[in-house]
MARKE-865695 format. One record per residue (C-alpha): residue in one letter; x, y, z. Coordinates in steps of 0.02 Angstrom, whole numbers, padded with zeros to 5 digits, always signed. Example, Ala and Ser with C-alpha at 12.3 -4.5 7.8 and 13.67 -1.06 7.14 Angstrom:
A+00615-00225+00390/S+00684-00053+00357/
This chain:
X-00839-00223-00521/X-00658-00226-00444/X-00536-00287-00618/X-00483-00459-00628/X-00409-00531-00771/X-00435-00707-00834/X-00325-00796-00899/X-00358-00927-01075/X-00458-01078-01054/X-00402-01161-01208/X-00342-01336-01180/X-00153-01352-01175/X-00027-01476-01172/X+00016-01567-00999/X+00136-01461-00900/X+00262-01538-00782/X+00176-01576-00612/X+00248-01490-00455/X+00308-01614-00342/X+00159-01674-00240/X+00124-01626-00062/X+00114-01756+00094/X-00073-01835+00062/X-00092-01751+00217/X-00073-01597+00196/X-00169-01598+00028/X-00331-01681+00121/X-00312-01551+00254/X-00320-01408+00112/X-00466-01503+00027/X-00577-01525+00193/X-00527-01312+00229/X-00578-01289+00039/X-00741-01396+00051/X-00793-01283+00226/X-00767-01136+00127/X-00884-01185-00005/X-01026-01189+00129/X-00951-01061+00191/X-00988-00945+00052/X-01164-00996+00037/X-01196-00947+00227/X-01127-00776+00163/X-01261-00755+00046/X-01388-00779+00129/X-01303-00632+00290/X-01404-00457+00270/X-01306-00296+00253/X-01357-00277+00428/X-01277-00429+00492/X-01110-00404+00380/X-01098-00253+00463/X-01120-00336+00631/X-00991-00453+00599/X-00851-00310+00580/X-00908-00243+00761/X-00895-00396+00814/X-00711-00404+00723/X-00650-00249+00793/X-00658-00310+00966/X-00571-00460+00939/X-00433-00357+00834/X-00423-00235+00958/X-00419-00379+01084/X-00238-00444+01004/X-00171-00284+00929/X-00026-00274+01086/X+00006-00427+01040/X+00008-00404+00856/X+00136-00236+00860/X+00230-00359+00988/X+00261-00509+00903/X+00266-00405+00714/X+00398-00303+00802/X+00532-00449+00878/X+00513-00544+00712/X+00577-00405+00627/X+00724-00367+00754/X+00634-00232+00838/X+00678-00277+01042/X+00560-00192+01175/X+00617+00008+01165/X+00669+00008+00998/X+00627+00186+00901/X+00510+00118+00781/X+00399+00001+00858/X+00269+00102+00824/X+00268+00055+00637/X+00219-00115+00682/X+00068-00010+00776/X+00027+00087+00616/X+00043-00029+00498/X-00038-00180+00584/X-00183-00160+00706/X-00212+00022+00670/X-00234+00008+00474/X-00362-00149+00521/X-00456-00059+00630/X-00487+00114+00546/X-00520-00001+00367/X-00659-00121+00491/X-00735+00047+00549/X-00745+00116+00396/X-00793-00014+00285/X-00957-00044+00432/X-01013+00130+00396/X-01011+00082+00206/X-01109-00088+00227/X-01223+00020+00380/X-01267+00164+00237/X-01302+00015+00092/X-01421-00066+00245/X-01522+00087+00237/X-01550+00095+00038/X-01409+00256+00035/X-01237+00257-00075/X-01081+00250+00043/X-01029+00400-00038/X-01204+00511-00028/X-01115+00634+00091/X-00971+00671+00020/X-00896+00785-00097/X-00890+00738-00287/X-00812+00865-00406/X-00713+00858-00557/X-00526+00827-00593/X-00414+00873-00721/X-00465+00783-00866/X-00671+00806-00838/X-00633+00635-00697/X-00750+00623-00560/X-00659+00664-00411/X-00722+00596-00244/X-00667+00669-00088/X-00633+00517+00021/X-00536+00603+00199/X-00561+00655+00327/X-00730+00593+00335/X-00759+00631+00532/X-00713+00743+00655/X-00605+00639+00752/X-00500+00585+00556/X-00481+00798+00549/X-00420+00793+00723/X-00282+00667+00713/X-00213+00679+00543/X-00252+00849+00530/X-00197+00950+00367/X-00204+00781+00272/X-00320+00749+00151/X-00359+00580+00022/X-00466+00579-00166/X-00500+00445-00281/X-00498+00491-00448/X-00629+00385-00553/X-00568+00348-00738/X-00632+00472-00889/X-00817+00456-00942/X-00856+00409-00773/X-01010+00523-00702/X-01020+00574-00495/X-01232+00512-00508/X-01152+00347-00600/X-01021+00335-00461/X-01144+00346-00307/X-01256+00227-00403/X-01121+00105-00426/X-01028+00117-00257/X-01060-00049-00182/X-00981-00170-00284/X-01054-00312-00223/X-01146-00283-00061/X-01260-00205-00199/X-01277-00398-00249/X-01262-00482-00074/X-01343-00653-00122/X-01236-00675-00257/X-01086-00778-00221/X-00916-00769-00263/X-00843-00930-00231/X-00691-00951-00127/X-00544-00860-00174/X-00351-00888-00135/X-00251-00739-00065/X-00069-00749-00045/X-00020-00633+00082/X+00128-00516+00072/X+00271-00547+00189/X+00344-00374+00216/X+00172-00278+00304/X+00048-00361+00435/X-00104-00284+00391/X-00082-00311+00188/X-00133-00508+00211/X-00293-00458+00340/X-00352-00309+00219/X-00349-00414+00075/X-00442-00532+00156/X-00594-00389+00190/X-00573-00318+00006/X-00615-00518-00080/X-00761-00524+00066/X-00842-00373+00032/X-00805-00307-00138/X-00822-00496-00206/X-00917-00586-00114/X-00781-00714-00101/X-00748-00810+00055/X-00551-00830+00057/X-00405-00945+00133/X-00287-00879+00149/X-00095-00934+00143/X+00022-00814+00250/X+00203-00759+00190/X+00322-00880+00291/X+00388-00723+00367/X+00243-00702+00462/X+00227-00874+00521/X+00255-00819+00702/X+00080-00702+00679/X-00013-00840+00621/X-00093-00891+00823/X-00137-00703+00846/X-00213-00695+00666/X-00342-00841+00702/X-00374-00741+00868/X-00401-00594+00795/X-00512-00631+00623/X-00600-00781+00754/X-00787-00699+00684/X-00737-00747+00500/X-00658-00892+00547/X-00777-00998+00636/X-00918-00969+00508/X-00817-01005+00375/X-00785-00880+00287/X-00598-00877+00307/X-00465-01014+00338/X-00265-00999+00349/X-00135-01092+00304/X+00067-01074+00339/X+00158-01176+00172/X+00304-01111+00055/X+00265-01128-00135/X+00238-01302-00130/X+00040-01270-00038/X+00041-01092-00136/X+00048-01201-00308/X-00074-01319-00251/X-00179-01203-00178/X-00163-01104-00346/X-00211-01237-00455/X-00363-01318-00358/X-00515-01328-00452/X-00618-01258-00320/X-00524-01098-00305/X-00621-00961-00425/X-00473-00823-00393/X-00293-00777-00329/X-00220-00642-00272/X-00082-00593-00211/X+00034-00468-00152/X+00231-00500-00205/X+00341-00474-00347/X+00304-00481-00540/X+00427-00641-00549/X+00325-00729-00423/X+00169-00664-00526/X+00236-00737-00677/X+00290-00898-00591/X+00115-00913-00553/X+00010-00844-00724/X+00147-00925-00836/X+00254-01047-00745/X+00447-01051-00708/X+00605-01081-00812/X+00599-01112-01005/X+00424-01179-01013/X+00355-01031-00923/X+00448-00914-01034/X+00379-01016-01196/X+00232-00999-01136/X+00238-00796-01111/X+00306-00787-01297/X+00151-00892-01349/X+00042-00801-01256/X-00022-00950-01168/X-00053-00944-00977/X-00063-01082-00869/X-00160-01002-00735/X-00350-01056-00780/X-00436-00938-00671/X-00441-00740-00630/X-00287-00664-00540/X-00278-00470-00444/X-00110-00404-00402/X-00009-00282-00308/X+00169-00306-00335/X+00259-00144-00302/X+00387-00061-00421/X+00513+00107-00417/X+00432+00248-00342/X+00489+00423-00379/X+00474+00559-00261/X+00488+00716-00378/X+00547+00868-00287/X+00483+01026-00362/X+00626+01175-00356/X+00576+01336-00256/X+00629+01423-00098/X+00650+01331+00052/X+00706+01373+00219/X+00843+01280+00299/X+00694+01206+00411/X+00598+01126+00270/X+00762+01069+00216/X+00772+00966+00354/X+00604+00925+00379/X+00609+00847+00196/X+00749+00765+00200/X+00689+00672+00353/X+00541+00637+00231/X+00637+00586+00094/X+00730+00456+00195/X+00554+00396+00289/X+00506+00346+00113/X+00658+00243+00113/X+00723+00160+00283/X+00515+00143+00345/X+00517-00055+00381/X+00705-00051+00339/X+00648-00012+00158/X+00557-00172+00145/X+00398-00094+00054/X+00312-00111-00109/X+00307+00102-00106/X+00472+00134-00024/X+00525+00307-00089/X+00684+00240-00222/X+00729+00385-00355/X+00742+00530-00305/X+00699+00684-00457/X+00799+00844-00409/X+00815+00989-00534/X+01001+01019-00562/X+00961+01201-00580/X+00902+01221-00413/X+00999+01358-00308/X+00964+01251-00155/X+00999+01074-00243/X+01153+01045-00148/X+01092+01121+00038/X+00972+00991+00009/X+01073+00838-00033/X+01166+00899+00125/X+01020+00861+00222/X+00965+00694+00147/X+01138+00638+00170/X+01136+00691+00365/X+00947+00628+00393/X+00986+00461+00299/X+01148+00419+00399/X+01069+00467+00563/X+00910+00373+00561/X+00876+00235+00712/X+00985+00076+00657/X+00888-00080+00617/X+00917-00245+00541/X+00883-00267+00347/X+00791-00435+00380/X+00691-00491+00210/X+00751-00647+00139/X+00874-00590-00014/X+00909-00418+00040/X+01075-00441+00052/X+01088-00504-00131/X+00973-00345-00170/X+01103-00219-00114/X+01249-00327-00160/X+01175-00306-00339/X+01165-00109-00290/X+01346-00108-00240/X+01416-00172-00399/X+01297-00069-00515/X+01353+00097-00396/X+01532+00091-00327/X+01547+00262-00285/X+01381+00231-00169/X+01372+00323-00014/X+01361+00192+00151/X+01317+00225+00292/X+01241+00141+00474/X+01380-00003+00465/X+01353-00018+00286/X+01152-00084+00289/X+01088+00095+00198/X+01149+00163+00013/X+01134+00323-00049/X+01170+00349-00222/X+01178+00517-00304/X+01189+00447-00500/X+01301+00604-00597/X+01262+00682-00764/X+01400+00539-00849/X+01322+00389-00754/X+01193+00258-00805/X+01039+00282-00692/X+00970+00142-00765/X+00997-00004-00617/X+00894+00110-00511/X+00779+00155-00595/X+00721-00023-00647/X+00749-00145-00485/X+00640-00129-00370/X+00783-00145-00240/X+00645-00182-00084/X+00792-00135+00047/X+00875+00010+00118/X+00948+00073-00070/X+00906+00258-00129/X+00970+00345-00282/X+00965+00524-00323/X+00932+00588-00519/X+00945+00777-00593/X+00859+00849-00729/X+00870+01021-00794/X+00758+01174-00780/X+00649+01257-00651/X+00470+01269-00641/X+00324+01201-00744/X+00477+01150-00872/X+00552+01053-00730/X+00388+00947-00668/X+00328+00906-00836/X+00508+00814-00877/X+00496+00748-00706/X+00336+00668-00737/X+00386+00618-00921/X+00549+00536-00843/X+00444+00454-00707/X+00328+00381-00816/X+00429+00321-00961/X+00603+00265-00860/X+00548+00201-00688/X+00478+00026-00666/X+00295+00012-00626/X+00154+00116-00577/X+00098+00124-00403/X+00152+00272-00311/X+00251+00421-00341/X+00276+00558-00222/X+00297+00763-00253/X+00345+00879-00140/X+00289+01066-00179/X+00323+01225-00070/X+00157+01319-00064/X+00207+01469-00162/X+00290+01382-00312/X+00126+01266-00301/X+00004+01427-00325/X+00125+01495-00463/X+00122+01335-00555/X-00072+01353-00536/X-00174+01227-00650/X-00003+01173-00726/X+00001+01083-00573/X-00136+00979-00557/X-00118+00949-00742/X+00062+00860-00704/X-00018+00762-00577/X-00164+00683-00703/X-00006+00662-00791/X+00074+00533-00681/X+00019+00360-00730/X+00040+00314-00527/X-00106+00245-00455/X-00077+00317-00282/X+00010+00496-00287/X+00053+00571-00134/X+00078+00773-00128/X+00175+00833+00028/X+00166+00653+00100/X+00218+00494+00071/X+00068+00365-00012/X+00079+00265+00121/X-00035+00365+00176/X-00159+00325+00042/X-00109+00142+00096/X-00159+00165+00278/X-00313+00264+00240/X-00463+00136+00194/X-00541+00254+00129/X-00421+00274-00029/X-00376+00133-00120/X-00234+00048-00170/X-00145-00027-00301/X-00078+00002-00480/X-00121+00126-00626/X-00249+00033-00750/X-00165-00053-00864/X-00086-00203-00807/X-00138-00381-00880/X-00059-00560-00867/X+00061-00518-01018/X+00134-00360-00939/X+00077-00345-00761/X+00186-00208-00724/X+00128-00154-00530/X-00022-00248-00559/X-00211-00294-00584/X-00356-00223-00471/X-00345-00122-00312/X-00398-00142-00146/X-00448-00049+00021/X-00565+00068-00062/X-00676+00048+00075/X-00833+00172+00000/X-00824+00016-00138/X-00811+00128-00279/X-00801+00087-00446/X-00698+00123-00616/X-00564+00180-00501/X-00394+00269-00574/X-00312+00343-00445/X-00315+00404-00273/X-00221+00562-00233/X-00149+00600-00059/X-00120+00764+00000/X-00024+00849+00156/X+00052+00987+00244/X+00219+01040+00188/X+00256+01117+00359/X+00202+01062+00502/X+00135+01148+00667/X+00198+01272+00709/X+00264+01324+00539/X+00097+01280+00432/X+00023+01423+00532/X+00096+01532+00374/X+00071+01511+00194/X-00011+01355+00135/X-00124+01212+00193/X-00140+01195+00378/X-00106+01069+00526/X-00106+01065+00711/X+00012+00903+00678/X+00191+00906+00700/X+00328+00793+00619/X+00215+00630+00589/X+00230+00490+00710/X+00286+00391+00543/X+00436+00497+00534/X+00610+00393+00563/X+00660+00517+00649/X+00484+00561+00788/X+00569+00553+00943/X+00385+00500+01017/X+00351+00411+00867/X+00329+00210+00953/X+00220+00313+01072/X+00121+00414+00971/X+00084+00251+00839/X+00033+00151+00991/X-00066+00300+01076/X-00152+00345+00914/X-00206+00151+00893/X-00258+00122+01058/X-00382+00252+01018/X-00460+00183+00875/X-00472+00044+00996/X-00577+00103+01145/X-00611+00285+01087/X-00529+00349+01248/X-00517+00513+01221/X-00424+00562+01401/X-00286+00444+01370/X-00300+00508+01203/X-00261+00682+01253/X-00094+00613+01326/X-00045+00539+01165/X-00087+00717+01098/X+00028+00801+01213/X+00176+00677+01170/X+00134+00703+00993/X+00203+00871+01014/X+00371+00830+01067/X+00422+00742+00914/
């Protein structure tokens, strides 16, 4: 089953109480607790069938609000009508929801007929002797519209492909048995995170949820009880607005059986340990005061490793433009925002390249920085890096840290805003990407993505080097010639930290989620992609009738493209979805 970690249950002295909530309030959280509880026994007694008649029913209604959802995702973040990058708010709201309902239906449809979600797909082996599951494209029209991109998850060593189909399932292979009600606390930066989280404790737990929303997304809160209306009026789902007054409460009722939550480590701590010198006591002693089982995704510094070899001056640009998508997507605001760059300082074409990042960085579409305690963030950047490169009226650093400098700020704050530094090592080659990995692993903070980009020649030369530096990567999400969040926005991966974490050093965290073939022992997913796009991947290397990605910052049809790629997933119009096609193509 998906990893939780429990925390002690020996008895322990009284803690300080938080201050109590309104009685109000608390009844109101009781009597929403209380419906859950017979709300998870209805669950129980649902078939597979009717589960997987609920998410039709759920993808209407989503599909019903998602204009409004992009809409009202967009202003709160300071997005106005004919902004750039509305589309993000497409992509990463109502699209990711629907493509994760659709596929998670054909999982619970395939379980309905006595059949492993993954019977049809490809299972080979990985570096390492790991079962390697080929999760994307899984249908025509997935090969169509993200053409040239491709997703695996990587089960851990020991783990067989006939023990993987038999396990996939999780527990829709135990549908009567219930989970209890579980709490998740939804991230605050991404629309979708709360809602998939929400699916993931449903269907790989059994656990009917409330769920408490990030008070930035307060204003989404109406259009979220629209749009999950089929869980809610069952009872299988209930949510709450509150700051950390209802999130402790919450927390520490007895009739919650699990958290999770998507944040940072310090709020994770808060929560498993408790704050100020009492919590930190307690994390020397090794006693928790979290009582129950916790899951967590909490983000970290990602690398994206750039492997020397010859590039043209068009995948130059067309990387750089990359590189600072990883960065200024959702003004940096992102638990896998792009942060160190890993360059080889032998590299004949090192400096062309910085020349590019530095152009494609400055000239990126303006937006506001908006998450609470940004400004702090890259305050904290400013002191650490002086001689920081600032650009678009000073809300965007680049810092390029030089052989006498002290890399280390960067490389261990997870600066969640527009902040990206720039690293050298020496060397070329397979020398190169095995101290790149190395350095990744043992100097960055956490482990949930990294990123490579490989030209396809120096990627064939490096041969099974290659693949053996990417088992090397304790990452779990790697992205190779993309950027992993396209592993997030493809259900079909899954998402969340290398194994590993626990409650005394939760680094990126505990569990994953998506995963939508609800497959188990999970290490890794691996994304892979073009490095040229159409017209240019017609040459050497893996192909694509897609050009830049509507996800690039700079896709001059990029709002348009995210909206017209939705709206198809949607209502499967595939006229209107030729138009969106055409536009595509003048990105």
């Amino acid at each position: 089953m998906s990893p939780t970690v429990k925390t002690e249950t020996t008895p322990a002295k009284p803690r300080t109480k938080a201050p109590a909530l309104p009685e109000a309030t608390s009844e109101a959280l009781d009597a929403a607790i209380a419906r859950l509880s017979t709300g998870a026994r209805t669950w129980t007694h649902l078939t597979l069938g009717q589960r997987a008649r609920l998410l039709t029913r759920l993808h209407a209604t989503v599909a019903a609000a998602a204009e409004e959802w992009a809409d009202v995702a967009s202003t709160s973040k300071g997005l106005e009508p004919g902004h750039p990058l509305r589309g993000e708010e497409w992509l990463s709201g109502p699209y990711a929801t629907l493509v994760a309902l659709d596929a998670y239906e054909a999982s619970l449809a395939a379980l309905a007929k006595g059949k492993s979600p993954i019977a049809r797909l490809k299972v080979d082996t990985a570096p390492g002797g790991r079962a390697r599951v080929h999760t994307f494209p899984t249908t025509p029209v997935d090969g169509l519209l993200l053409s040239g991109y491709t997703t695996e998850v990587w089960l851990q060593p020991g783990v067989t492909a006939r023990q993987a189909q038999r396990e996939a399932g999780l527990g829709q292979l135990h549908p009567t048995e219930p989970g209890g009600v579980g709490l998740v606390l939804g991230a605050g930066n991404i629309t979708s995170i709360p809602v998939l989280d929400v699916f993931y404790e449903l269907l790989a737990n059994n656990r009917v949820v409330i769920l408490k929303v990030n008070p930035t997304q307060d204003s989404l809160v109406p259009m979220y009880e629209r749009a999950l209306a089929p869980l809610i009026e069952p009872g299988f789902l209930h949510i709450v607005r509150g700051g950390g007054d209802v999130g402790g409460y919450l927390v520490n009722h007895p009739d919650i059986a699990h958290v999770h939550i998507t944040g940072s480590a310090a709020t994770f701590d808060a929560i498993a340990w408790g704050t100020g010198a009492n919590g930190a006591r307690r994390k020397r002693e090794g006693r928790p005061q979290l009582k129950k089982p916790i899951t967590a995704e909490l983000g970290g510094v990602s690398p994206i490793i750039i492997v020397p070899g010859v590039w043209t001056d068009a995948d130059l640009k067309f990387h750089a433009e990359h590189v600072a998508t990883m960065r200024l997507q959702n003004s940096g605001h992102n638990c896998i925002a792009g942060q160190v760059v890993i360059l080889s300082s032998d590299w004949a074409q090192r400096e062309a390249f910085l020349k590019a990042l530095r152009t494609a960085y400055a000239a990126a579409p303006r937006r506001p920085v908006w998450y609470p305690h940004s400004a702090e963030k890259m305050d904290a950047a400013a002191t650490a890096y002086p001689d920081a490169i600032w650009s678009a009226g000073h809300s965007r650093a680049l810092i390029e840290v030089g052989p006498n400098d002290d890399a280390t700020a960067v490389e261990t704050n997870e600066y969640f805003s527009p902040v990206l530094g720039v690293v050298a090592l020496p060397g070329n080659g397979q020398e190169f990407l095995d101290a790149a990995v190395a350095h990744a692993n043992d100097k960055l903070t956490g482990t949930l993505g990294a990123n490579v980009l490989v030209d396809p020649v120096t990627q064939e030369a490096l041969g099974a080097g290659f693949e053996r530096a990417i088992a090397d990567l304790r990452y779990g999400d790697i992205a190779i010639n993309t950027w992993t969040a396209f592993a997030f926005l493809t259900p079909t991966a899954t998402w969340g930290a290398y194994p590993g974490g626990s409650v005394e050093d939760v680094q990126s965290g505990i569990g994953i989620v998506h995963n939508a073939f609800l497959l188990d022992h999970v290490e890794r997913s691996v994304a892979r992609g073009p490095f040229r796009p159409f017209p240019r991947s017609l040459g050497r290397g893996r192909f694509s009738v897609l050009p830049k990605p509507p996800w690039f910052v700079t896709s001059r049809t990029g709002a348009a493209v995210s909206e017209g790629f939705t709206r198809f997933r949607m209502d499967g119009n595939w006229a209107r979805l030729s138009v969106t096609l055409v536009k595509a193509f003048g990105a």
